[in-house]
Structures are given as C-alpha cells and as structure tokens.
N, CA, C and O of each residue as an XYZ file, in Angstrom:
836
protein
N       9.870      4.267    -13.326
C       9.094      3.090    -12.990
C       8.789      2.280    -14.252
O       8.086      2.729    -15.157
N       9.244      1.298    -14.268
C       8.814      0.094    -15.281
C       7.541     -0.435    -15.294
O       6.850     -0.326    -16.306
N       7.084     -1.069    -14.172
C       5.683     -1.557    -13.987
C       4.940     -1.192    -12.952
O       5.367     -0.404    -12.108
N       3.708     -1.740    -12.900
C       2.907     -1.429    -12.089
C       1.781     -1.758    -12.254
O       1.309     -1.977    -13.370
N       1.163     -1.851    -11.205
C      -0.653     -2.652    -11.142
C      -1.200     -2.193     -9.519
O      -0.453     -1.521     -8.808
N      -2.339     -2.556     -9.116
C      -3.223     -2.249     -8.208
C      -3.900     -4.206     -8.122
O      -4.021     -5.154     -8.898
N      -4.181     -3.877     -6.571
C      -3.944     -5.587     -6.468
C      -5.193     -5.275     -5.013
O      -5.462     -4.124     -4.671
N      -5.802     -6.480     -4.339
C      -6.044     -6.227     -3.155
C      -5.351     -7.602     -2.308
O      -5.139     -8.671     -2.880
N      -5.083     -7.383     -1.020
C      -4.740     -8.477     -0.613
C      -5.831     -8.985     -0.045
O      -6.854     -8.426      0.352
N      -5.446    -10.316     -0.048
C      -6.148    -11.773      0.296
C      -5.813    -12.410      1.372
O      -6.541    -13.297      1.818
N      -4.593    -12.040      1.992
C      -4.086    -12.844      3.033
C      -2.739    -13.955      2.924
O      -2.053    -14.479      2.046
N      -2.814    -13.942      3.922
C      -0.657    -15.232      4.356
C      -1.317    -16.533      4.101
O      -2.430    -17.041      4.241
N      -0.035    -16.877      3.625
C       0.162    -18.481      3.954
C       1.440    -18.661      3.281
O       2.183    -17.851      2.726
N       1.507    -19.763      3.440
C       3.116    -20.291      3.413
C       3.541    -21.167      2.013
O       2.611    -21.801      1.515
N       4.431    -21.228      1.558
C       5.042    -22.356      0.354
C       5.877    -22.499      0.432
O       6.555    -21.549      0.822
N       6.709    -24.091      0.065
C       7.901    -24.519      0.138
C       8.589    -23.882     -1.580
O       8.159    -23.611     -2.702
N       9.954    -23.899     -0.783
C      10.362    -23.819     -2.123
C      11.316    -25.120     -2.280
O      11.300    -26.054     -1.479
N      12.311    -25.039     -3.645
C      13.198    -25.888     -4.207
C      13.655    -26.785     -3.222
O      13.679    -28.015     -3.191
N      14.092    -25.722     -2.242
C      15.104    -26.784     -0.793
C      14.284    -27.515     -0.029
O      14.789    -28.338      0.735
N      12.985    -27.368     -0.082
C      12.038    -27.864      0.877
C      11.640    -26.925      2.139
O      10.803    -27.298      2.961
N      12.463    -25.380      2.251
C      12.111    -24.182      3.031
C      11.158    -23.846      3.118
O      10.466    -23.714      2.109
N      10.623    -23.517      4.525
C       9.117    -23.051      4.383
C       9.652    -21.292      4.173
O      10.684    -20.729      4.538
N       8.525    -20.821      3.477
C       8.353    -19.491      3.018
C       6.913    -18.688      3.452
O       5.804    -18.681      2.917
N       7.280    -18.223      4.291
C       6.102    -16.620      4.678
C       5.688    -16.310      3.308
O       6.650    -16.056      2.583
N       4.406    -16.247      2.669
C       4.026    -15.461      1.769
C       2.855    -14.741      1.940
O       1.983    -15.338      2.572
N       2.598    -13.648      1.560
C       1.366    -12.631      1.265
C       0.314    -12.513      0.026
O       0.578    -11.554     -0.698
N      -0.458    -13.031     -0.250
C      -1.155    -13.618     -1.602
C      -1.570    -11.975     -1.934
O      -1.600    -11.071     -1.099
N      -1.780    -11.900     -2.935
C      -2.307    -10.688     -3.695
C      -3.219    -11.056     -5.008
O      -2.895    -11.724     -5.990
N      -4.310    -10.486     -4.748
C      -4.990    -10.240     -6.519
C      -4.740     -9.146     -7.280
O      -5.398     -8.107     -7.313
N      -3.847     -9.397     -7.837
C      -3.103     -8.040     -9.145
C      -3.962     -8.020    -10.103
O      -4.253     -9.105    -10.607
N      -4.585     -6.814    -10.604
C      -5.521     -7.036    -11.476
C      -6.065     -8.165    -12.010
O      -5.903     -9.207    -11.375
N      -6.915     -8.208    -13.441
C      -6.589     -7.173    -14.220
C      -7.267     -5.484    -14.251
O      -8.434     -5.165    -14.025
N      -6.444     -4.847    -14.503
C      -6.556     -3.551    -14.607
C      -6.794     -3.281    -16.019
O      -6.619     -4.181    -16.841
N      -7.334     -1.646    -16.512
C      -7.716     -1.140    -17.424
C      -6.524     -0.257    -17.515
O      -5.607     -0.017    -16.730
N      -6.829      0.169    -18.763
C      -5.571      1.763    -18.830
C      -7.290      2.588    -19.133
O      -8.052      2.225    -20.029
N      -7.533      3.541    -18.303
C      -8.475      4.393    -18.046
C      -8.386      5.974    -18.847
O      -9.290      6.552    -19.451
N      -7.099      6.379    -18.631
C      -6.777      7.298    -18.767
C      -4.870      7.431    -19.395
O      -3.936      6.770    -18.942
N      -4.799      8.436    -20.467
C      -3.056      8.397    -20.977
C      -2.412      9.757    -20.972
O      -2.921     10.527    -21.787
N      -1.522     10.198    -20.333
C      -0.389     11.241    -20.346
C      -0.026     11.397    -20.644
O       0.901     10.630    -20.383
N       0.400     12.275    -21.601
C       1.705     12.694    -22.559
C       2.446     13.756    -22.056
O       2.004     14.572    -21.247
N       4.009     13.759    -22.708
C       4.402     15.095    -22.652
C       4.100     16.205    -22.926
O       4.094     17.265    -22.300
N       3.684     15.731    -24.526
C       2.940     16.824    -25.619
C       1.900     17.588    -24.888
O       2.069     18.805    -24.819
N       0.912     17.097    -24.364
C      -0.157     17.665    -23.768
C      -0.233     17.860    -22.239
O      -0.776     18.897    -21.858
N       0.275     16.937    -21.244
C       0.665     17.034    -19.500
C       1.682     17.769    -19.082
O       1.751     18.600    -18.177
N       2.437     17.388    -19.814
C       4.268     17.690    -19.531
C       4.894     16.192    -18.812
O       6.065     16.146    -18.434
N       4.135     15.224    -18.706
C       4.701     14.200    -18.526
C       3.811     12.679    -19.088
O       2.707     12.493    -19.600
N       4.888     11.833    -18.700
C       4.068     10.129    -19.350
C       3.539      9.876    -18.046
O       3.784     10.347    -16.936
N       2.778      9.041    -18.458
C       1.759      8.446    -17.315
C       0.613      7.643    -17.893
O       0.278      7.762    -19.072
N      -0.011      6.782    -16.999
C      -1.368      6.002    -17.217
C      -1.709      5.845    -16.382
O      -1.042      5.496    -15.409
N      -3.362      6.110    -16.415
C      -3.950      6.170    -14.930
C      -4.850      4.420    -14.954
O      -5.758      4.066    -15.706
N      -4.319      3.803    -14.087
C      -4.717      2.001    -14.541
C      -6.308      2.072    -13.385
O      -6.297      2.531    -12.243
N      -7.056      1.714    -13.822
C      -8.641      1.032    -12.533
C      -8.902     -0.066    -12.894
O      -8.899     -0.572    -14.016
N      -9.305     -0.732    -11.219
C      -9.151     -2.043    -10.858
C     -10.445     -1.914    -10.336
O     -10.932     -0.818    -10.061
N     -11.294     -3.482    -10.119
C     -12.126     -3.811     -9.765
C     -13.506     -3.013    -10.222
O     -13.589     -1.786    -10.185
N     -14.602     -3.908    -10.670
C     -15.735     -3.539    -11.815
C     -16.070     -2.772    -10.382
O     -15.438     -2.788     -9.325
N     -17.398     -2.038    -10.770
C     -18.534     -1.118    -10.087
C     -19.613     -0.982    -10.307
O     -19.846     -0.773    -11.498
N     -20.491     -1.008     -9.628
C     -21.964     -0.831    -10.586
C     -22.285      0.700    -10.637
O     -22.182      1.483     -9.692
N     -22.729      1.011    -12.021
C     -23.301      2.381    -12.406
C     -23.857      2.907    -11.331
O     -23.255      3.968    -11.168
N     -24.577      2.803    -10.578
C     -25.793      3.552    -10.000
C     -24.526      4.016     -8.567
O     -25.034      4.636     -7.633
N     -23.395      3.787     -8.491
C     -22.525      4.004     -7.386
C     -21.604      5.150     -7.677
O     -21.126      5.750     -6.714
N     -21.256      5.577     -9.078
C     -20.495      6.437     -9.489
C     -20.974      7.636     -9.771
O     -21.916      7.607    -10.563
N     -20.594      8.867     -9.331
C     -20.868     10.048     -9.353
C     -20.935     10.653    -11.067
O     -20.068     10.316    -11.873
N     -22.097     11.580    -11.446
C     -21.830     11.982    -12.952
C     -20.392     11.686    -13.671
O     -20.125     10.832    -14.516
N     -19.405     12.838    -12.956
C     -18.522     12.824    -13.494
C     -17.855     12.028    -13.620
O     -17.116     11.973    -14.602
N     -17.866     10.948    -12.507
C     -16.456      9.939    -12.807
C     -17.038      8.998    -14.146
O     -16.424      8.534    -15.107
N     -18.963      8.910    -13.648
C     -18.885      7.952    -15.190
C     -18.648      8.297    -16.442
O     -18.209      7.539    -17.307
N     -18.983      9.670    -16.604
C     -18.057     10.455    -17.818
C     -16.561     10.002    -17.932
O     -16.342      9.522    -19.044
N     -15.595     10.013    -17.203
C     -14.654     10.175    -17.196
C     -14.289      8.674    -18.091
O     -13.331      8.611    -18.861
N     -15.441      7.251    -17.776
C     -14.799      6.157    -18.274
C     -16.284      5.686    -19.276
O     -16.333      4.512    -19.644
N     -17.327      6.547    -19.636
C     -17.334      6.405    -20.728
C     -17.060      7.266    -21.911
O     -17.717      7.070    -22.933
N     -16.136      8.219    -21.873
C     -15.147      8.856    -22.729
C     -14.039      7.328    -22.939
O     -13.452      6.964    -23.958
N     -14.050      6.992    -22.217
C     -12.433      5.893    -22.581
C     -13.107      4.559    -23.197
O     -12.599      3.536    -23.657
N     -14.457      4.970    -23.024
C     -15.030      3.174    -23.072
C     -14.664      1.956    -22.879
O     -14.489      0.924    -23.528
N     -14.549      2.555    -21.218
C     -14.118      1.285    -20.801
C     -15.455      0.834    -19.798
O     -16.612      1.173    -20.046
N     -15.037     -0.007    -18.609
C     -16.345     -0.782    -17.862
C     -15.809     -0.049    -16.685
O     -14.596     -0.111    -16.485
N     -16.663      0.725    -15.780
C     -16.440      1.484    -14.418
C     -15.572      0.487    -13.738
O     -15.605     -0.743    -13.775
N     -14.819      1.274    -13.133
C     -13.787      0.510    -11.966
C     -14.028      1.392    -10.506
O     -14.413      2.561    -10.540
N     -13.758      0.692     -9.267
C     -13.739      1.205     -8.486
C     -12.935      1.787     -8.040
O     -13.194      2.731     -7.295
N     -11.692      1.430     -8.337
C     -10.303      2.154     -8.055
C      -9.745      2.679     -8.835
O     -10.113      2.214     -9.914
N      -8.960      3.487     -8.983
C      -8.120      4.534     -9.867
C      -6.623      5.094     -9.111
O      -6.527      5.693     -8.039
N      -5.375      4.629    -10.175
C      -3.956      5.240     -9.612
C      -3.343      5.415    -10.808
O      -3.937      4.754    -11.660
N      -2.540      5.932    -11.194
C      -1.824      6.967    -11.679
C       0.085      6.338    -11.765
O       1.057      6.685    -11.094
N      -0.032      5.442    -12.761
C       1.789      5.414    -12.585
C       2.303      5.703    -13.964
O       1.941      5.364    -15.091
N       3.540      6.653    -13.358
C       4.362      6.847    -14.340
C       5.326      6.051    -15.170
O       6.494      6.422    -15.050
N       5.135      5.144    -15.902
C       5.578      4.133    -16.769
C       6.445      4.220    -17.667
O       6.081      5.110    -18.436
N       7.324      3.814    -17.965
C       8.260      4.071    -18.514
C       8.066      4.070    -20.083
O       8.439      4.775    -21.020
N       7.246      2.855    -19.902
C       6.541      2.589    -21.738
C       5.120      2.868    -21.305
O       4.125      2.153    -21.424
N       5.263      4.186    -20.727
C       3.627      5.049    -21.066
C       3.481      4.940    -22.084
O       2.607      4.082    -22.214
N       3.949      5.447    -23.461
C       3.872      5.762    -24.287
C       3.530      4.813    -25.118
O       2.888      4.872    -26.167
N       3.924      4.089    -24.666
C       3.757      2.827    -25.971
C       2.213      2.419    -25.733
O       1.629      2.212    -26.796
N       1.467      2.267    -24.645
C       0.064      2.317    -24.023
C      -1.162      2.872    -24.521
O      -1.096      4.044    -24.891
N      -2.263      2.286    -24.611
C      -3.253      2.978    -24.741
C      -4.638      2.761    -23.749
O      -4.887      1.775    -23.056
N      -5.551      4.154    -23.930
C      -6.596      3.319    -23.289
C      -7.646      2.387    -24.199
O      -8.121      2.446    -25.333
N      -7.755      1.252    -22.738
C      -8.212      0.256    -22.910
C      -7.136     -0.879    -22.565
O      -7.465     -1.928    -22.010
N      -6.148     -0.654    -22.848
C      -5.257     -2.027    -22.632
C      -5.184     -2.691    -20.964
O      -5.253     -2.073    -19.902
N      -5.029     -4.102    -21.195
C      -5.405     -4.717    -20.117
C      -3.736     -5.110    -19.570
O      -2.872     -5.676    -20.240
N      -3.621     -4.600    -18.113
C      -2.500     -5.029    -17.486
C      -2.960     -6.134    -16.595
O      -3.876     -6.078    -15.774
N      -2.118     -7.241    -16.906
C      -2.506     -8.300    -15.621
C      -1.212     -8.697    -14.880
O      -0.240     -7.964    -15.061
N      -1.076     -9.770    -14.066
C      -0.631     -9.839    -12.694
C       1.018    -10.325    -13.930
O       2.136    -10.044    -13.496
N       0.913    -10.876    -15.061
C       1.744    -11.674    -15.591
C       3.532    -10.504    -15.991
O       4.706    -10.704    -16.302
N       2.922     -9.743    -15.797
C       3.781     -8.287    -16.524
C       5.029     -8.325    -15.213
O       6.091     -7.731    -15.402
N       4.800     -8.990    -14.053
C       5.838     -9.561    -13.058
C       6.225    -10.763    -13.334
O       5.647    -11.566    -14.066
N       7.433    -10.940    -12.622
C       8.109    -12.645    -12.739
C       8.018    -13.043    -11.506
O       7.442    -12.173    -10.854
N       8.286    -13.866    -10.925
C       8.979    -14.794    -10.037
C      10.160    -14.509    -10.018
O      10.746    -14.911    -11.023
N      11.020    -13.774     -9.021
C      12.409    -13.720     -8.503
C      12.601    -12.152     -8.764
O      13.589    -11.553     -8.339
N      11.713    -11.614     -9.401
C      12.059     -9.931     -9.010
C      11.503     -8.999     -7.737
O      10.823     -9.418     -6.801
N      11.820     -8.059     -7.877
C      11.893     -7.272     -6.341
C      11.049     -6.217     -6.578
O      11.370     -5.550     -7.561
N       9.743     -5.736     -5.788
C       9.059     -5.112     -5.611
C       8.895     -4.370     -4.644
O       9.313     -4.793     -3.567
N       8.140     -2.816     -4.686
C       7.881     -1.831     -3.283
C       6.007     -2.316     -3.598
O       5.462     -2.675     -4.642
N       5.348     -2.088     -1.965
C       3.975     -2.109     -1.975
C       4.051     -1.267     -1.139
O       4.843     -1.022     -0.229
N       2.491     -0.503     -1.793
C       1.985      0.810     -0.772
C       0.639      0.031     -0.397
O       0.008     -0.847     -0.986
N       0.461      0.660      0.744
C      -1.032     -0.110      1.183
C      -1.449      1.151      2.552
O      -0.725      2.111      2.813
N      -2.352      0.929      3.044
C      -3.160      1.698      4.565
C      -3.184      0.439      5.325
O      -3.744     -0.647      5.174
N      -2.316      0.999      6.270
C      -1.801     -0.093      7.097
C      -2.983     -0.091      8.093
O      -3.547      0.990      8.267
N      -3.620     -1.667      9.071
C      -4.934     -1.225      9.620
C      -5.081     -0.238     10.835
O      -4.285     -0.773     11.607
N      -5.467      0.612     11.367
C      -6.088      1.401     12.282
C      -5.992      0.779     13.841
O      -6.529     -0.217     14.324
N      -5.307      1.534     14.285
C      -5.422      0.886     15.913
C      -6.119      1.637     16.656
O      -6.485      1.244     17.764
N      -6.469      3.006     16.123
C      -7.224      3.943     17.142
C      -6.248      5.002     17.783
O      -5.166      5.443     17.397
N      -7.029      5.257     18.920
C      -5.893      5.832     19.856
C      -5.147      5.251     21.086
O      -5.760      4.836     22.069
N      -3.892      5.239     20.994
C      -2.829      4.611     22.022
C      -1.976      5.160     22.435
O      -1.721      6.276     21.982
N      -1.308      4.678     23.310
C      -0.624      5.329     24.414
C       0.667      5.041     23.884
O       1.013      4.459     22.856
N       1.353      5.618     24.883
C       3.090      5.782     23.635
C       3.599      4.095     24.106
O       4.401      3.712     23.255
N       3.392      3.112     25.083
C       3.847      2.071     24.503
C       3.325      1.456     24.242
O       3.777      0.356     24.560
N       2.141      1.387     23.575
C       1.661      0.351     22.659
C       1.820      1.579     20.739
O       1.286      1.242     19.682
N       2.501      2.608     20.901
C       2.539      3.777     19.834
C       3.905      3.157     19.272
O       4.043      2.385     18.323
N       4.890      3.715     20.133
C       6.266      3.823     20.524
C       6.846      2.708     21.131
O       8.051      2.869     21.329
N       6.546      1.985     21.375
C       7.052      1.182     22.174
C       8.286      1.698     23.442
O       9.430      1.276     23.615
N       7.432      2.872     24.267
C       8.095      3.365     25.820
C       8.313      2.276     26.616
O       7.808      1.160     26.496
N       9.166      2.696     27.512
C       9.221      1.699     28.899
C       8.144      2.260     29.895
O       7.724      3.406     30.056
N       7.863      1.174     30.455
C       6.681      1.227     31.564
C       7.650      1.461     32.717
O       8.786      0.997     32.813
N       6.896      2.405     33.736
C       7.941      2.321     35.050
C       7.292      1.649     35.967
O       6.163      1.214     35.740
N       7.869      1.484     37.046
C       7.961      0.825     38.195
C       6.753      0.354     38.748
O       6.052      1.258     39.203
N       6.193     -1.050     38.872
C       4.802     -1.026     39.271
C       4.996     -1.295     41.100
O       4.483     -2.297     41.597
N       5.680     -0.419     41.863
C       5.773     -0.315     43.222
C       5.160      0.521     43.589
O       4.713      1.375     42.823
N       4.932      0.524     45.025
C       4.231      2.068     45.551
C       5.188      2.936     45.759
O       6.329      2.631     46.106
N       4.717      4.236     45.528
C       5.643      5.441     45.347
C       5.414      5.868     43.939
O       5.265      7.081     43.795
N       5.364      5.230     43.015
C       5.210      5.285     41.642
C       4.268      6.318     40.904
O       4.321      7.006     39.884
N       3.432      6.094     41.873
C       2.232      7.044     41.285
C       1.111      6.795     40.537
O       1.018      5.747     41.175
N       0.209      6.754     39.826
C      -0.542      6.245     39.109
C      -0.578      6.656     37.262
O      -1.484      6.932     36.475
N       0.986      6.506     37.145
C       1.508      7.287     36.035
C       2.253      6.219     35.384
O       3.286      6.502     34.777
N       1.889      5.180     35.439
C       3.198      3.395     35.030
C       2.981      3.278     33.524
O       3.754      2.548     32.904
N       1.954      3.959     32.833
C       2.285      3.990     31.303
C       1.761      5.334     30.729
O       1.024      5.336     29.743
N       2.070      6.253     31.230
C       2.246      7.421     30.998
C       3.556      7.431     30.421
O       4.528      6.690     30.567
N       3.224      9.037     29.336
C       4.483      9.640     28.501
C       5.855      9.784     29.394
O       7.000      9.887     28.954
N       5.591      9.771     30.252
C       7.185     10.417     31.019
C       7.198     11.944     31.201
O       6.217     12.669     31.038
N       8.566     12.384     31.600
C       8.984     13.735     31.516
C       8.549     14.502     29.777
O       8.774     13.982     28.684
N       8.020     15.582     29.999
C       8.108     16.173     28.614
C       9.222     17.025     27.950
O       8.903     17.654     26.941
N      10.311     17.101     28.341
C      11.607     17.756     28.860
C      11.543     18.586     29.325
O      10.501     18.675     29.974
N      12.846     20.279     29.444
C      13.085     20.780     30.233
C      11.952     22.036     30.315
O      11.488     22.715     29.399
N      11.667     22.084     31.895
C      10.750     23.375     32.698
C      11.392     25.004     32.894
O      10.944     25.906     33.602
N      12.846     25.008     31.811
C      12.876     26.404     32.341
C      13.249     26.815     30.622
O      12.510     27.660     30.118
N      14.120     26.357     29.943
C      14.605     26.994     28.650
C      14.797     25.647     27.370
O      15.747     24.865     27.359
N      13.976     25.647     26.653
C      12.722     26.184     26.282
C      11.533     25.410     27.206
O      11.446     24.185     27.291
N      10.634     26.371     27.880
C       9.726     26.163     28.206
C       8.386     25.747     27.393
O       7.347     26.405     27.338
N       8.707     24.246     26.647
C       7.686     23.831     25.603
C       8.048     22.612     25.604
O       9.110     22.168     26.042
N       6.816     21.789     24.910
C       7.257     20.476     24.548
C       7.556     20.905     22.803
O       7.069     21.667     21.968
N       8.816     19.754     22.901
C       9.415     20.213     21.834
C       8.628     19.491     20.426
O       7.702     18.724     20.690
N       8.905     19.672     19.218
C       8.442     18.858     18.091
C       9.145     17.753     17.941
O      10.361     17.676     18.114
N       8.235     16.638     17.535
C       8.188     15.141     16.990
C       8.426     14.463     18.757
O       8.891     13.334     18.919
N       8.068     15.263     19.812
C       7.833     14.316     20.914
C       7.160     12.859     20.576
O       6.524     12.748     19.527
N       7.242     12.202     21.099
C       6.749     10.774     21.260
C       5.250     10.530     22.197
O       5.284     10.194     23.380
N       4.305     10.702     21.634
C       3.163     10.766     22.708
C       1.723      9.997     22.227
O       1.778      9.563     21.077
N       0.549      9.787     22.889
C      -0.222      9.137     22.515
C      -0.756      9.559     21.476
O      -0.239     10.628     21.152
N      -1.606      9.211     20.740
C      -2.498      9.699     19.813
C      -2.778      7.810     18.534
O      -2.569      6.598     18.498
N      -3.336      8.921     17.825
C      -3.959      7.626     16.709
C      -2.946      6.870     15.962
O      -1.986      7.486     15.499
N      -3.054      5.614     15.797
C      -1.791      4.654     15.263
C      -2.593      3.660     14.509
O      -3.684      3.123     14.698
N      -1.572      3.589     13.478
C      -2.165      3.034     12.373
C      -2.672      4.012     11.175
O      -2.528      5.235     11.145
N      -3.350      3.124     10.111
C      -4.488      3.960      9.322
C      -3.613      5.153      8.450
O      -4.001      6.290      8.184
N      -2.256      4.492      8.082
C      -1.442      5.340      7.213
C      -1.128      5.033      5.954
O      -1.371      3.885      5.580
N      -0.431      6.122      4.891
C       0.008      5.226      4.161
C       1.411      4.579      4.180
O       2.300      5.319      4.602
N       1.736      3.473      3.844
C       3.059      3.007      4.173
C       3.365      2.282      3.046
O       2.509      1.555      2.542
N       5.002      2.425      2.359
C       5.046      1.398      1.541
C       6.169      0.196      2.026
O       6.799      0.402      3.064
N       6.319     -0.616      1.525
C       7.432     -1.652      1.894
C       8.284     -1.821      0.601
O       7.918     -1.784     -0.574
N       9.840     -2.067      1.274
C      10.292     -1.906     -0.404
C      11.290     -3.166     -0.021
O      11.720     -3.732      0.984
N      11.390     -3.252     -1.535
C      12.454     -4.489     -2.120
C      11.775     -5.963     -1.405
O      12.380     -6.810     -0.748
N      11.105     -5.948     -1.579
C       9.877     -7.332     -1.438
C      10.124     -8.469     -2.583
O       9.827     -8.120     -3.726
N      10.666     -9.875     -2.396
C      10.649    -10.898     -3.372
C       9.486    -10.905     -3.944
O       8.727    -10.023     -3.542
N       9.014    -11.728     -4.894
C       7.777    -12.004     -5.672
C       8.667    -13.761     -5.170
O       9.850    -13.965     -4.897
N       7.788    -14.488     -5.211
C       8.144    -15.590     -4.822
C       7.356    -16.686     -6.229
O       7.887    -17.644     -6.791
N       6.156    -16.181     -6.437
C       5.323    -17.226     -7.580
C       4.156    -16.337     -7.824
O       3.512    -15.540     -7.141
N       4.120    -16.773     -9.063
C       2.740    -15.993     -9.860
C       1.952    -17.030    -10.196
O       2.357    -18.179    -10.016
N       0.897    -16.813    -10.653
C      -0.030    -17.779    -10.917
C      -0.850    -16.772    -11.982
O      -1.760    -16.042    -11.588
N      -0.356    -16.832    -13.561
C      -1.258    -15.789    -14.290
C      -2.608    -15.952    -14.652
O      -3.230    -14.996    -15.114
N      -3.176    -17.145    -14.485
C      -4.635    -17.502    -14.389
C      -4.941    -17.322    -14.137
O      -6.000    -16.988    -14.666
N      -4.651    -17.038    -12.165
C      -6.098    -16.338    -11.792
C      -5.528    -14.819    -10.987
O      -6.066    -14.476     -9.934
N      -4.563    -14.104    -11.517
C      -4.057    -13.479    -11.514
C      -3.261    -13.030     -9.878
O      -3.345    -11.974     -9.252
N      -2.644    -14.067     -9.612
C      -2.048    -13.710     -7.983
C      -0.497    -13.520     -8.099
O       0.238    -13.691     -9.071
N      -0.287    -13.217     -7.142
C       0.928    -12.462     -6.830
C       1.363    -13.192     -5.471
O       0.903    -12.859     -4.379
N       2.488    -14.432     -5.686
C       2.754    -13.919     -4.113
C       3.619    -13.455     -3.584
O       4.587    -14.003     -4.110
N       4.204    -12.362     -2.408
C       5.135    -11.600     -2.646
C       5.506    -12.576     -0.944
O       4.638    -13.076     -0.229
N       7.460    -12.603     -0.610
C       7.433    -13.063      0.546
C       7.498    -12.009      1.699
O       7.863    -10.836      1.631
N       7.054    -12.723      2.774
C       6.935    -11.670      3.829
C       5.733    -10.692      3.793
O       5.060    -10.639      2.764
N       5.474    -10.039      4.691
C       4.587     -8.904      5.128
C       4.064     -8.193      4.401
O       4.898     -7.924      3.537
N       2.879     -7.541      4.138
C       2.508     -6.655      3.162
C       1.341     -5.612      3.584
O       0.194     -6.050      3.671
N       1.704     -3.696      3.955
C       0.671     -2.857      4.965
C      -0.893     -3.812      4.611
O      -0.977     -4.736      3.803
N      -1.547     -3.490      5.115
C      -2.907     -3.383      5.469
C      -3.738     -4.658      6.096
O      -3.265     -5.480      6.882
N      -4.776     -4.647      5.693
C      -5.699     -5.750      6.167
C      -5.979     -6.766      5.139
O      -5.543     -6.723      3.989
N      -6.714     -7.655      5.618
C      -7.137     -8.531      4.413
C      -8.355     -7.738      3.358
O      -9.363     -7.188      3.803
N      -8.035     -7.819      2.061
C      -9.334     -6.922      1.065
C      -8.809     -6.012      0.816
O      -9.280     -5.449     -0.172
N      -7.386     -5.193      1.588
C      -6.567     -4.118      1.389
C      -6.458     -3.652      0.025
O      -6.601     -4.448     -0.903
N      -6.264     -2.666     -0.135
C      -6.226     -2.402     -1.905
C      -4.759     -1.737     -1.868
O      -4.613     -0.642     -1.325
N      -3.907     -2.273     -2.330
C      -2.261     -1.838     -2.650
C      -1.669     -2.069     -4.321
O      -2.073     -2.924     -5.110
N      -0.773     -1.197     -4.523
C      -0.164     -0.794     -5.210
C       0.929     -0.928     -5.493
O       1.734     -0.161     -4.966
N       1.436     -1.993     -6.478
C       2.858     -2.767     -6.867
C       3.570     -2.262     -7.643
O       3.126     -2.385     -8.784
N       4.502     -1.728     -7.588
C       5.613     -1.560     -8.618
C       6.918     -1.897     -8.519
O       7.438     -2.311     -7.483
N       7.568     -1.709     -9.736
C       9.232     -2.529     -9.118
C       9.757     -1.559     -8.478
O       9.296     -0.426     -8.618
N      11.118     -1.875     -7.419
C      11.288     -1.486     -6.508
C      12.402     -0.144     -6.904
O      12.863     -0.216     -8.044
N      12.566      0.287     -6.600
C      13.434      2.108     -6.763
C      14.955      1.799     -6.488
O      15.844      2.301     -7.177
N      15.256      0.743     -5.194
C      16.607      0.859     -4.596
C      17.304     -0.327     -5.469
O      18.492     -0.601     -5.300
C-alpha cells in the first residue's frame, strides 16, 4: 500500500467535467490526519503507521488511550487505523497526512459500514422471487421457499439464503476514480457510490487490482 488516510463522508452531488458530462460524485473529508503511532521491522516485525482523524475532547477518552497520544504528543483523535505504508519508514509521529497525498485521475478502494437495514426477509435480503398472489397460494408470497431436500441430507444446508439482519457491514469498494481534490479544505471527490451513510467514517487507499 502506497497511501492512505481516514476521511468521513459528506454526501453526492454531481460535476461536469471537460466534455460537459454530468458526473455522479461522493464528497469526502480526508483528513487531516496525525501519524499517532510507528512500526518497524526492527521492533513489530513489520512497517506500519497508525494515522487518527478527527479532534476529541479529553474528558471522552479512556486513561489509556490518552496515554497512548500523550506519549506521541499529539492532540486526541477520535479515530484510529493502522496502514501499512510503503514509506512507513520514512514517517514519523506527528506528521500530518492530508487529502493532497491523492491526485485527480487515480484509482482508489474505500472501506466504510454500509447503513443498517435491520431485519429482512430474503427479498428485500436477496432479492427472491415472490410467488403467486392467487388463491391457493397460501399465506407464504414472500416467504423463503423450499429449504431443500426432506430425506438425504435431512438439513438446511450452509450459506442458505434466508431472512435475517442486512446491512451494518464492513464493505469495501474497489478501483473507484478520484475525480477532483480540493486541498484546502481537504475533500476528496471520488466518482460513483461510496458504503455507508452520510458522517460515515471510511478509509482510502490506492487500489490493490
């Protein structure tokens, strides 16, 4: 991994580009972030920097974590992640990563907690077919269906398709444009879709594939 930052989203809207195309975009506040914490080989067995985003007030942080960042002397953050950087090494704590360490026209993965739907039924889960709303039917028109076979194996099998809680995961999205930065006030906009809600707190890095 080359880069990386912690961002929250803000919400869609749209921008033209060069051709006059309208463009889906996802606004993001990408730090700035702290380097909190540093990894070595010498001492971890690997590189790393642990980056925190967004201030906190003292009276919210548990003993230890405020230990943890006034050993680094830095200013409490509320968030804390962990990326393995390629120029860990070159890093220290205290250094400030901001939104600028991306371009315009490169390709990014985002992790985020996509929002919570609760509990649902397999087609609003799964997207099942509904059966027949005639009489005869039964009172079973968005019910699971058959659970398969009643004699060998007598079980429902694993990774069936069935109701339960949807949403409220983690998910990342990969190979995402960056469309425009704005390093002033540190935004990101990436095109298309991005997990969670608005205020979401996600996690940018360049993309793997």
């Amino acid at each position: 991994m080359k880069k990386g930052i912690i961002g929250k989203k803000i919400g869609m809207t749209q921008i033209f580009d060069e051709k006059g195309n309208v463009v889906p975009v996802t606004v993001i506040s990408a730090g700035p972030c702290v380097v909190v914490q540093k990894k070595t080989k010498e001492k971890d067995g690997y590189s790393a920097v642990q980056l925190g985003f967004s201030d906190i007030p003292e009276r919210k942080l548990s003993k230890p974590a405020k230990g943890r960042f006034t050993k680094a002397n830095v200013a409490f953050k509320k968030y804390l992640k962990e990326f393995r950087l390629e120029n860990a090494d070159d890093m220290n704590v205290g250094d400030i990563v901001t939104a600028d360490v991306f371009a315009a026209g490169e390709k990014v993965d985002i992790t985020g907690i996509t929002k919570g739907r609760g509990f649902s039924g397999v087609i609003k889960r799964w997207g099942a077919h509904r059966l027949r709303m005639s009489h005869g039917t039964g009172p079973v028109h968005r019910q699971v269906g058959s659970m398969g076979a009643n004699s060998d194996p007598s079980r429902v099998m694993k990774n069936k398709k069935m109701a339960g809680q949807y949403g409220n995961e983690k998910v990342t999205m990969l190979n995402l444009d960056i469309v425009k930065i704005d390093a002033d006030k540190n935004l990101i906009a990436v095109k298309g879709a991005v997990p969670g809600s608005r205020g979401g707190i996600v996690y940018i890095r360049n993309t793997v594939k």
